[in-house]
N, C-alpha and C positions, 0 to 999 in steps of 0.2 A: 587877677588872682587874689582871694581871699585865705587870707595867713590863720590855720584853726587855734583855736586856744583855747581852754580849759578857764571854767568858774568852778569853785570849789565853793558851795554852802555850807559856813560854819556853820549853823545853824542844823539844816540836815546832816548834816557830817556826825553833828552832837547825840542829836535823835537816834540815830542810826548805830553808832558807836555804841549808847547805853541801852537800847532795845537789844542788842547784841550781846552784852556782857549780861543782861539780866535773863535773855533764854541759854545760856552758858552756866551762869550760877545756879538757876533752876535746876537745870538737866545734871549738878554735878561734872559739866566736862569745860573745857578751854575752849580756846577761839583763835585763831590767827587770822589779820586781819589781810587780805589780799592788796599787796602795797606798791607802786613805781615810782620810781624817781618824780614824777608827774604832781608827786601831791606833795606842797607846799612842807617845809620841814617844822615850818610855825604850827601850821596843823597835825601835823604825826607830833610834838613834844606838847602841844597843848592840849588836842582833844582827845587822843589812839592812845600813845605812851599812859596816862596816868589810869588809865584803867585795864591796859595788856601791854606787856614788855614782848608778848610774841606778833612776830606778825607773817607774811609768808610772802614768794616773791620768786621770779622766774628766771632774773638773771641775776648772775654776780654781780656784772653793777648795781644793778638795785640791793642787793645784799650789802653790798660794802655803802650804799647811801643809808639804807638803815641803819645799819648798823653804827655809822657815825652818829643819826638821829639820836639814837639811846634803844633800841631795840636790842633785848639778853638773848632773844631766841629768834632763830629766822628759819623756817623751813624754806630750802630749794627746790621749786619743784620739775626743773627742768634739768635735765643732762648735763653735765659740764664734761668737754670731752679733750678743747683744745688746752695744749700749752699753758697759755697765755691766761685763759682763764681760770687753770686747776694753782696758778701763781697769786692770781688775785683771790682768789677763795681759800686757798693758804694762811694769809695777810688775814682776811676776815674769818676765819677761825681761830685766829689766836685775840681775837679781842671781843669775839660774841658765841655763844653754841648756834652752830649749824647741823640742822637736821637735812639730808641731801637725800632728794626719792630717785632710786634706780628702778630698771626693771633687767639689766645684765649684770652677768660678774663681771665682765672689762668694764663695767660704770665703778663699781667697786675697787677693785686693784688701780683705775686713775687714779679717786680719791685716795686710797692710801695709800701710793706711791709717791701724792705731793706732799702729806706730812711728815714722809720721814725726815724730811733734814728740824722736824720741831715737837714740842709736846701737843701740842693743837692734837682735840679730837673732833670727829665728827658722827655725829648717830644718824643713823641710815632706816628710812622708811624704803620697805618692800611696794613696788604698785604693784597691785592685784588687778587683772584684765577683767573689767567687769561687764564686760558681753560686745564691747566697742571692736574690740579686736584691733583698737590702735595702738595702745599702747601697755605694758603690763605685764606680768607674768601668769601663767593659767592657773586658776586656783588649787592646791591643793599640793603633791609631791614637786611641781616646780618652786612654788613659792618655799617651802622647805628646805630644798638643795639650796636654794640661791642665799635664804639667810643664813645657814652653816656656813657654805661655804667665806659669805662675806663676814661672817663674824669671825671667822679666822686670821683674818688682816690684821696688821696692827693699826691701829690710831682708829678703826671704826668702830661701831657697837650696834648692831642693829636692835632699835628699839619697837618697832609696828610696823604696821602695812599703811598705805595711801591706796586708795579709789576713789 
């Protein structure tokens, strides 16, 4: 049995990194950088961090690694639904902004049910179904209800859509 393992090119990594933030600065817009526990913390503070403090990531653990990294902003972009994980994304919203994409109101009332015992907020991207049908909300009077309504929670703020 062969054990897999990951090489990370500093080198590529660099490339890629500053090709990225210079089609970002052209266009006027941000960039988060798709991140997992997986890549090296030497590399997120050395090559990622000094040129975007955002980066984006699928689970809490990976939020709460970056977040340790030095990462100010982390969009979630996967559901957080149990327990246990609405406890850890608690903890890392009180020491980084998390942006967390729903496509339900119960994704919403989670999230703001786990900050109320703290000031932690979180801003909440709407997914918009963009013709997959897997996952999202259908464009247009859904997408509308679901940000009123989640913007009526305390401790959330919905600020865009995600597709």
């Amino acid at each position: 049995m062969i054990t897999p393992s990951l090489v990370f090119s500093e080198s590529a990594l660099t490339v890629n990194v500053e090709q990225w933030n210079c089609n970002a600065v052209e266009t006027s817009r941000r960039w988060a950088a798709g991140l997992t526990r997986a890549v090296p913390v030497e590399l997120l503070k050395n090559i990622i961090l000094p040129v975007t403090e955002m980066a984006s990531c699928s689970t809490v653990a990976d939020a709460a690694y970056l977040a340790e990294a030095g990462f100010r902003q982390i969009i979630l972009t996967r559901r957080v639904v149990d327990a246990d994980s609405l406890r850890r994304l608690r903890c890392v919203a009180e020491r980084t902004h998390i942006a967390a994409v729903i496509d339900h109101f119960r994704h919403a009332e989670l999230l703001s049910q786990c900050l109320s015992q703290t000031s932690a907020k979180i801003q909440i991207l709407i997914e918009v179904d963009v013709g997959g049908e897997v996952a999202g909300v259908q464009p247009g009077p859904d997408v509308t209800m679901l940000a009123a309504a989640a913007s009526r929670l305390p401790g959330l703020k919905v600020v865009g859509v995600f597709a």
